[in-house]
ROPAVO-409939 format. One line per 5 residues: number of its first residue (from 1); their letters; for each residue x, y, z of N, C-alpha, C. Coordinates in pm, 1 decimal, decimal comma, padded with zeros to 6 digits. Layout:
BEGIN
NUM) A) X Y Z X Y Z X Y Z; ...
This chain:
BEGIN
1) XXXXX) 05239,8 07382,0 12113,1 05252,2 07366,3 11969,3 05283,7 07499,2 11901,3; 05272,4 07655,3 11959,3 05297,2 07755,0 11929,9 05404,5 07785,7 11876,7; 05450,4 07757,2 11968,8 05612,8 07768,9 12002,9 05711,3 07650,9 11905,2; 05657,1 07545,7 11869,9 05713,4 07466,4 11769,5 05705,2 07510,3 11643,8; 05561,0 07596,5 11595,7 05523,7 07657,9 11484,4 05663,6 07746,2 11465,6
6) XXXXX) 05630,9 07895,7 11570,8 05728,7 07960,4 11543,9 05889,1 07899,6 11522,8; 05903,6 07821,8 11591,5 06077,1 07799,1 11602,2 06067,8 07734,5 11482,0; 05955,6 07638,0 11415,9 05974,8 07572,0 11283,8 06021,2 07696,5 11142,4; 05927,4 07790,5 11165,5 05880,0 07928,8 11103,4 06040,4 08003,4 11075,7; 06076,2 08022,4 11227,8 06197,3 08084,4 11219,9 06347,2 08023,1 11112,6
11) XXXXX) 06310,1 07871,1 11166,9 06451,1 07797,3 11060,5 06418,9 07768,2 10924,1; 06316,3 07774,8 10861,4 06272,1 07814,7 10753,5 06272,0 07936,2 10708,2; 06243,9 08044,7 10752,4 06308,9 08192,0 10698,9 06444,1 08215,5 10710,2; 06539,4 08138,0 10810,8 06697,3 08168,9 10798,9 06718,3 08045,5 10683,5; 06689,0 07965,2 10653,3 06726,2 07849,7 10557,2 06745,8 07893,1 10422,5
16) XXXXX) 06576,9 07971,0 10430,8 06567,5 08074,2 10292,8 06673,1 08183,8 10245,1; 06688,3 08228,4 10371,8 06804,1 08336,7 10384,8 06920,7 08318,6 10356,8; 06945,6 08231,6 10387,7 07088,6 08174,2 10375,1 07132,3 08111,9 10225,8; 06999,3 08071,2 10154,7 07006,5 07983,6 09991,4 07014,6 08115,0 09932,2; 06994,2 08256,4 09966,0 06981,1 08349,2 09847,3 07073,5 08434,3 09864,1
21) XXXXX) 07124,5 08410,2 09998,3 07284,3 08460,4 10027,5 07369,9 08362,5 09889,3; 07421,0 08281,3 09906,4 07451,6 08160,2 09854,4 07439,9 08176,5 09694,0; 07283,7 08157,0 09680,3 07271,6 08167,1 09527,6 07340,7 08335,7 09481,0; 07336,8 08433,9 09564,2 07366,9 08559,5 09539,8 07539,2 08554,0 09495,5; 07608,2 08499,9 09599,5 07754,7 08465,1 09592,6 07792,7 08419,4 09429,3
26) XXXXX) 07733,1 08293,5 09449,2 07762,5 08224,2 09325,9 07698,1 08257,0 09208,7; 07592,0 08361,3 09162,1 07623,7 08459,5 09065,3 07692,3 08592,0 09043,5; 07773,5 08598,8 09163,1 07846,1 08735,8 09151,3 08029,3 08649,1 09129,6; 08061,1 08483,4 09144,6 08130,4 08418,3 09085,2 08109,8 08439,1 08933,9; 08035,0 08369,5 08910,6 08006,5 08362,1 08784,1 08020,7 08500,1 08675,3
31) XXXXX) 07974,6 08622,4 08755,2 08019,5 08796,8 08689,0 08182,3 08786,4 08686,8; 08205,3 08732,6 08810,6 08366,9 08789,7 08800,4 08440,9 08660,1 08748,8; 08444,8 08617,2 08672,4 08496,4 08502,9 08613,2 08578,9 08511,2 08517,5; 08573,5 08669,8 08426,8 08635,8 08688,4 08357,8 08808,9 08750,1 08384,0; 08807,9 08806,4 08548,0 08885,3 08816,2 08596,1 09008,7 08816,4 08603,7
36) XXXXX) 09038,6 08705,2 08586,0 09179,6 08610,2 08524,6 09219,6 08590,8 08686,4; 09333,8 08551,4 08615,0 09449,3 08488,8 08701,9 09455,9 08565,4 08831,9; 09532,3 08551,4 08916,8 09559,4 08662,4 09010,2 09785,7 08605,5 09015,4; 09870,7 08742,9 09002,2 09989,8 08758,3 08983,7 10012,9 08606,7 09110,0; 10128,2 08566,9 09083,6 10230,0 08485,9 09137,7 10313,2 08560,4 09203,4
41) XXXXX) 10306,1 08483,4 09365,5 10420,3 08581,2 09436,4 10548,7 08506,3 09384,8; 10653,8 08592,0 09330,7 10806,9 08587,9 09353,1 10855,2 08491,6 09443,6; 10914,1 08398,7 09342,0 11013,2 08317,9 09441,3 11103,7 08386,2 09524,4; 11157,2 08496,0 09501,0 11321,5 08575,0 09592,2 11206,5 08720,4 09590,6; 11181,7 08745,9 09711,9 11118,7 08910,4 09736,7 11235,3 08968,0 09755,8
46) XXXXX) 11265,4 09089,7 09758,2 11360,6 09192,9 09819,8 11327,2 09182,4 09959,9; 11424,6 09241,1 10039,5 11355,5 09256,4 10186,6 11241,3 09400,2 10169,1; 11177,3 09339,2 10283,8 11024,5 09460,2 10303,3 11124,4 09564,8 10329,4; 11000,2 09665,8 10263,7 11082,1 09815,7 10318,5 10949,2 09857,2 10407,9; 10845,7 09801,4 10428,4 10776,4 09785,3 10550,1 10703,7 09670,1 10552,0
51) XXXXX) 10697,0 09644,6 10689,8 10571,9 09533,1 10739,7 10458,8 09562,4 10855,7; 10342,2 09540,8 10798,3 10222,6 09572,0 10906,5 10168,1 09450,5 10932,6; 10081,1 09435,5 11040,5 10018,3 09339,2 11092,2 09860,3 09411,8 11083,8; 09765,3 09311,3 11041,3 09641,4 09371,3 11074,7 09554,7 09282,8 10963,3; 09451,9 09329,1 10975,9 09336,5 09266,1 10916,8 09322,3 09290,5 10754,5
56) XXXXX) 09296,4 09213,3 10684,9 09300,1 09208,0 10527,1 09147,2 09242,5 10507,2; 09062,0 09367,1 10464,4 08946,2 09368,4 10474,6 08862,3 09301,6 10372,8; 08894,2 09332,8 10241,0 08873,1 09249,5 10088,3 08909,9 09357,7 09948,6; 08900,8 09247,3 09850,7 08894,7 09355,3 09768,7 08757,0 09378,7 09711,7; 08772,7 09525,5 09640,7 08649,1 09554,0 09554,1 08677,3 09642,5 09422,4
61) XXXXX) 08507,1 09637,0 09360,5 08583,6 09695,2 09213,0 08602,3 09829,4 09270,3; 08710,6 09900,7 09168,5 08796,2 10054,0 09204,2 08624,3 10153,1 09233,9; 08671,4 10224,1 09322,8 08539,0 10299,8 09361,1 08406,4 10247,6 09403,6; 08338,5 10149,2 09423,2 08303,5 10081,1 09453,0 08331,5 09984,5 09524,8; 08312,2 10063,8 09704,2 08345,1 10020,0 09791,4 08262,8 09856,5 09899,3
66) XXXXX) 08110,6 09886,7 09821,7 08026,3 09777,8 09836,4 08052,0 09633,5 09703,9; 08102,2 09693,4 09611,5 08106,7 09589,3 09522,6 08199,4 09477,3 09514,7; 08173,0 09367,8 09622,9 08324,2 09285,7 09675,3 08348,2 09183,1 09560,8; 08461,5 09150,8 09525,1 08478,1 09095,4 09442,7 08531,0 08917,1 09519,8; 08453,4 08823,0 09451,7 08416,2 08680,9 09475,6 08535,8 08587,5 09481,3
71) XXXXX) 08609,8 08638,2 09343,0 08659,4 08542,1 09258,7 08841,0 08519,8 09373,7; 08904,1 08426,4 09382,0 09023,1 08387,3 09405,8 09024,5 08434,2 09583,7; 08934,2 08384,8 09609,4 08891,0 08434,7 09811,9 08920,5 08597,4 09828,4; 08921,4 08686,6 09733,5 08922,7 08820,3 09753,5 08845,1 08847,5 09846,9; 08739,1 08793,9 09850,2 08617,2 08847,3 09931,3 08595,9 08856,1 10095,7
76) XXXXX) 08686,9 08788,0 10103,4 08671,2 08717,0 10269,7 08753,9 08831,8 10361,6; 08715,7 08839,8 10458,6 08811,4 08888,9 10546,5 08894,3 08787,9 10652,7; 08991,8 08833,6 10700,5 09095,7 08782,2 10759,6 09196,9 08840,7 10835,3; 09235,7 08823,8 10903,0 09395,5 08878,0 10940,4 09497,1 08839,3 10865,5; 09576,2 08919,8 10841,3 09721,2 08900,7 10769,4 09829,4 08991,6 10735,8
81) XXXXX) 09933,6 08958,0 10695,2 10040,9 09076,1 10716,2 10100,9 09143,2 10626,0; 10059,0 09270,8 10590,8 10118,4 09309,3 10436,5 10216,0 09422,7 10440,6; 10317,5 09396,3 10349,9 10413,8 09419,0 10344,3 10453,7 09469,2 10209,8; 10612,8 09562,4 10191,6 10602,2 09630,4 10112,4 10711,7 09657,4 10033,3; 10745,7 09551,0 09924,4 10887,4 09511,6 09848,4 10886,4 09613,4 09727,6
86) XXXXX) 11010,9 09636,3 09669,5 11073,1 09648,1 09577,8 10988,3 09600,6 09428,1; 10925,0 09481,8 09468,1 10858,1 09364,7 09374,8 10718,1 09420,7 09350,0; 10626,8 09476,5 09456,4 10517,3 09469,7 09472,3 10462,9 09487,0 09650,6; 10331,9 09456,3 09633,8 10282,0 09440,4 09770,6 10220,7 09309,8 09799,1; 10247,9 09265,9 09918,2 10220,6 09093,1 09989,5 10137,6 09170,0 10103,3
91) XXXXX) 10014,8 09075,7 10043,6 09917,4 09029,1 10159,1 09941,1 08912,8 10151,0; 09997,9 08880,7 10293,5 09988,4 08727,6 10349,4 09849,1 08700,3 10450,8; 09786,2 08634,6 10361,5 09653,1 08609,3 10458,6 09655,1 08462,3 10554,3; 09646,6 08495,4 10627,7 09593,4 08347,3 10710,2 09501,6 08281,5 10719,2; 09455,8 08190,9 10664,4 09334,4 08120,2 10638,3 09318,0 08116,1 10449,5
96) XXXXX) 09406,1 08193,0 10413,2 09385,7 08236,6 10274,2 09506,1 08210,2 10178,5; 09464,9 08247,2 10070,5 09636,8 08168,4 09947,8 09678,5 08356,0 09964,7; 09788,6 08368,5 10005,2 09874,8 08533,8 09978,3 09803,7 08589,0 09830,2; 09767,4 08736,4 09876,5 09781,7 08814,2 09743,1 09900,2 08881,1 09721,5; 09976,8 08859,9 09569,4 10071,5 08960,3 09545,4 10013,9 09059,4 09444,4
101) XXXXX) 10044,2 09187,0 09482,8 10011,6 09268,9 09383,3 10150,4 09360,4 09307,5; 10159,7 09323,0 09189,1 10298,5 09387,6 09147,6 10327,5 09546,7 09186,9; 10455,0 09566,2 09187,3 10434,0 09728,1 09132,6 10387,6 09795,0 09078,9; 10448,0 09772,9 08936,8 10374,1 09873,7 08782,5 10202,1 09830,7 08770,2; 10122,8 09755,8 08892,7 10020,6 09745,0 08851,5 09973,1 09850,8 08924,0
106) XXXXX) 10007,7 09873,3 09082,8 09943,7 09936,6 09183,5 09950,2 10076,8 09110,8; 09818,8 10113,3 09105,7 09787,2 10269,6 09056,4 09774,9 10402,4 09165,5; 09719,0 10336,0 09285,2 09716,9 10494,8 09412,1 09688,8 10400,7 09506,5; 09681,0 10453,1 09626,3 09703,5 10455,5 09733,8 09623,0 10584,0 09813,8; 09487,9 10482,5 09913,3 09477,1 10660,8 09991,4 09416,9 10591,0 10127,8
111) XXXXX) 09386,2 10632,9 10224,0 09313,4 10573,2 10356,9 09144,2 10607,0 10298,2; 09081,2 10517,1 10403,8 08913,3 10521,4 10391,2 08876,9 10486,5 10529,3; 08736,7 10517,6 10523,7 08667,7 10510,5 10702,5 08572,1 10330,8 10662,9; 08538,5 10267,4 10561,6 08487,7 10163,4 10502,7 08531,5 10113,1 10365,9; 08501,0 09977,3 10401,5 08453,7 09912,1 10258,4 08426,6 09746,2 10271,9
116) XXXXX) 08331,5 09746,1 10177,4 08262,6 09594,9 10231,0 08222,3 09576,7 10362,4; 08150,2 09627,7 10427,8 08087,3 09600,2 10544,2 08124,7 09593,0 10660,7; 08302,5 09706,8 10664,0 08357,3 09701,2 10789,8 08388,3 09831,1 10791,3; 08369,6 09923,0 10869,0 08384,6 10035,9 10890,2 08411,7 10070,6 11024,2; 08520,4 10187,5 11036,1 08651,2 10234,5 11152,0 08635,3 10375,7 11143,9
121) XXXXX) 08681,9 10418,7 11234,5 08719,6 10559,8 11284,7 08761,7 10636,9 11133,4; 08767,6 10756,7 11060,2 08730,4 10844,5 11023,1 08928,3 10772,9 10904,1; 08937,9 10787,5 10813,9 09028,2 10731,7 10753,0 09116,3 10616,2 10800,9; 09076,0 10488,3 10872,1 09117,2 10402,3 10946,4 09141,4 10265,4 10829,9; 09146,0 10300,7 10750,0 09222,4 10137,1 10655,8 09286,8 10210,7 10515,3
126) XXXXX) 09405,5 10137,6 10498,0 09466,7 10170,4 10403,3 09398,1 10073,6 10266,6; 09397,8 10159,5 10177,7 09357,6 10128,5 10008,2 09450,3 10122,6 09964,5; 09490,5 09990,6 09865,1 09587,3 09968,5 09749,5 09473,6 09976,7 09623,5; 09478,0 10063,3 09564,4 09413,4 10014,7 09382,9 09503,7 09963,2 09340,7; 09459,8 09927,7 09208,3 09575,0 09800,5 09128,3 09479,1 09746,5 09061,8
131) XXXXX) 09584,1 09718,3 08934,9 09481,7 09651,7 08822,1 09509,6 09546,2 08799,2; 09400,9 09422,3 08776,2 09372,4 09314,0 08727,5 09400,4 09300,3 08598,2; 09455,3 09272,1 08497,3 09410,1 09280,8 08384,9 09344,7 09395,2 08382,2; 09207,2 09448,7 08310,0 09128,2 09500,6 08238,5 09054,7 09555,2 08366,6; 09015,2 09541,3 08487,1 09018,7 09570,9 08580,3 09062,9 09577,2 08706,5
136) XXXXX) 09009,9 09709,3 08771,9 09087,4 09800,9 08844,1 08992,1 09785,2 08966,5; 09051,9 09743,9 09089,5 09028,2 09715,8 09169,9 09106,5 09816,9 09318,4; 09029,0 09765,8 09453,2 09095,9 09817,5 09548,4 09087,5 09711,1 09670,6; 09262,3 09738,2 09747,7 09231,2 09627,8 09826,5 09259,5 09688,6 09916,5; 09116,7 09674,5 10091,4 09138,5 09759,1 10195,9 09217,7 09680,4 10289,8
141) XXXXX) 09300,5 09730,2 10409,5 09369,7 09658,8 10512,8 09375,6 09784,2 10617,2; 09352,1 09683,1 10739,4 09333,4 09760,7 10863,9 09454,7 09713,1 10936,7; 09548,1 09821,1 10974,3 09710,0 09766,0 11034,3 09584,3 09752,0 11196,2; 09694,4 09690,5 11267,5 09619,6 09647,5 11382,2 09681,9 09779,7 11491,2; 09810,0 09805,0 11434,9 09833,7 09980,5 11545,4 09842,4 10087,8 11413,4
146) XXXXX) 09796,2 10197,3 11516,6 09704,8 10295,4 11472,1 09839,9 10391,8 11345,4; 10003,0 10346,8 11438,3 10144,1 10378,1 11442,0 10129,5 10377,3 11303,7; 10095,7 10264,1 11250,0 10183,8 10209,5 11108,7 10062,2 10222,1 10995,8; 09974,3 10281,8 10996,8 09903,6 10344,5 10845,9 09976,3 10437,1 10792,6; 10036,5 10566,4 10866,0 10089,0 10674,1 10795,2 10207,7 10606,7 10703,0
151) XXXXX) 10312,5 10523,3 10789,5 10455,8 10496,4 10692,1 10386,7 10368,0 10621,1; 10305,8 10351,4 10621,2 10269,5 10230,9 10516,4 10199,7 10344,1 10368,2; 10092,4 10408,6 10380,1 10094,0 10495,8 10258,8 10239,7 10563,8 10206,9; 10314,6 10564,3 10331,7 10482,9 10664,2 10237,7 10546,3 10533,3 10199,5; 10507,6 10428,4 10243,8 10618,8 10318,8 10162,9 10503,6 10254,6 09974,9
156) XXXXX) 10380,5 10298,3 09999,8 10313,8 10232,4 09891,4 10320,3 10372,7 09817,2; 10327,9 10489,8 09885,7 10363,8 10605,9 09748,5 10482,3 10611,1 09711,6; 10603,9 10575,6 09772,2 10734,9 10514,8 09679,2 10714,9 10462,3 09651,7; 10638,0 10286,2 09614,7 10654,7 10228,7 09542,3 10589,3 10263,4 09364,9; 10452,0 10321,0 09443,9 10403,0 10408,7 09314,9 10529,7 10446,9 09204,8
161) XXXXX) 10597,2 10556,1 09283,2 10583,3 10631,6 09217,6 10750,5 10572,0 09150,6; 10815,5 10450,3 09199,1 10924,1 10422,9 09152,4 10879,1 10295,1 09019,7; 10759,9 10254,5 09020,2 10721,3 10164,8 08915,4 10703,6 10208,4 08765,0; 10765,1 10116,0 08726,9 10777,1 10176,6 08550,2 10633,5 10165,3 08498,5; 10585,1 10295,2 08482,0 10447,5 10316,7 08398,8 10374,8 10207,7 08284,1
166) XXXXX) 10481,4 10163,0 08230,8 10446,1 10044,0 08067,7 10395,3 09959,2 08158,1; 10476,6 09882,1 08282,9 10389,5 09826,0 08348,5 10230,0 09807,3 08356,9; 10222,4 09916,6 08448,6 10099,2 09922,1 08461,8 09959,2 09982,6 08333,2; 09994,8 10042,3 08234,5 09994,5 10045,4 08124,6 09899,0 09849,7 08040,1; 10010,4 09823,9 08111,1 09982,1 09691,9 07977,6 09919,0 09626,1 08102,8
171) XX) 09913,6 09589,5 08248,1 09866,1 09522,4 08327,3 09929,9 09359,4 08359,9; 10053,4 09416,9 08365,9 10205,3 09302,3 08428,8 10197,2 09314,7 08542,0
């Protein structure tokens, strides 16, 4: 009967665990609600002026690398393949609806060793910031070869730096 206690004991403290995970989620929905929309990918992209393969880590608010944001499956991790137009930047997620992030929104670009609860070798995932509306966010991605982080920051600092400022300015 010990042993029924405990194992009863045990699925009752993960049950608990799991409702305040849960309830935790769905008030950090409810914070980010004001959010808005998230951009529409482009019917006609330009061709990529790069493409990586690798893991989509999530997004979070700008500098705040623990603070994952809920709203439109930002939060989740995944594999997927992002890429790097004329238009903006495409995360194509698998399992997930694509994020597009325009040009004139994306503000910098830098590598990090974490964020949100996955952490790599010593600057091992590339950061897109970019603004939401009214907030400014960052979205991490881990290319799956080690090759393609460097020309992926030189293709997201041209795009930087070729995006018309009013853009990002007004948050188009």
């Amino acid at each position: 009967m010990d042993k029924f206690a405990s194992f009863l004991l045990v699925v009752v403290l993960a049950a608990v665990v799991a409702g305040l995970i849960a309830l935790g989620w769905r008030n950090r929905l409810k914070r980010q609600a004001g959010f808005g929309q998230l951009p529409e990918v482009p019917g006609q992209l330009s061709p990529a002026r790069l493409v990586a393969e690798g893991q989509y880590v999530a997004t979070t608010t700008a500098g705040d690398w623990l603070d994952r944001v809920a709203v439109h499956g930002l939060g989740f991790r995944g594999n997927a393949e992002m890429s790097v137009h004329a238009e903006g930047v495409l995360f194509d997620r698998q399992g997930g609806a694509p994020l597009f992030v325009p040009a004139g929104t994306v503000t910098d670009c830098h590598s990090a060793s974490g964020m949100a609860g996955k952490f790599v070798e010593k600057d091992g995932l590339v950061v897109v910031s970019w603004m939401l509306g009214e907030h400014e966010l960052d979205t991490g991605f881990r290319t799956r070869r080690a090759a393609d982080k460097q020309p992926l920051l030189e293709a997201l600092q041209e795009l930087i730096s070729a995006a018309p400022q009013a853009d990002a300015d007004s948050g188009k």
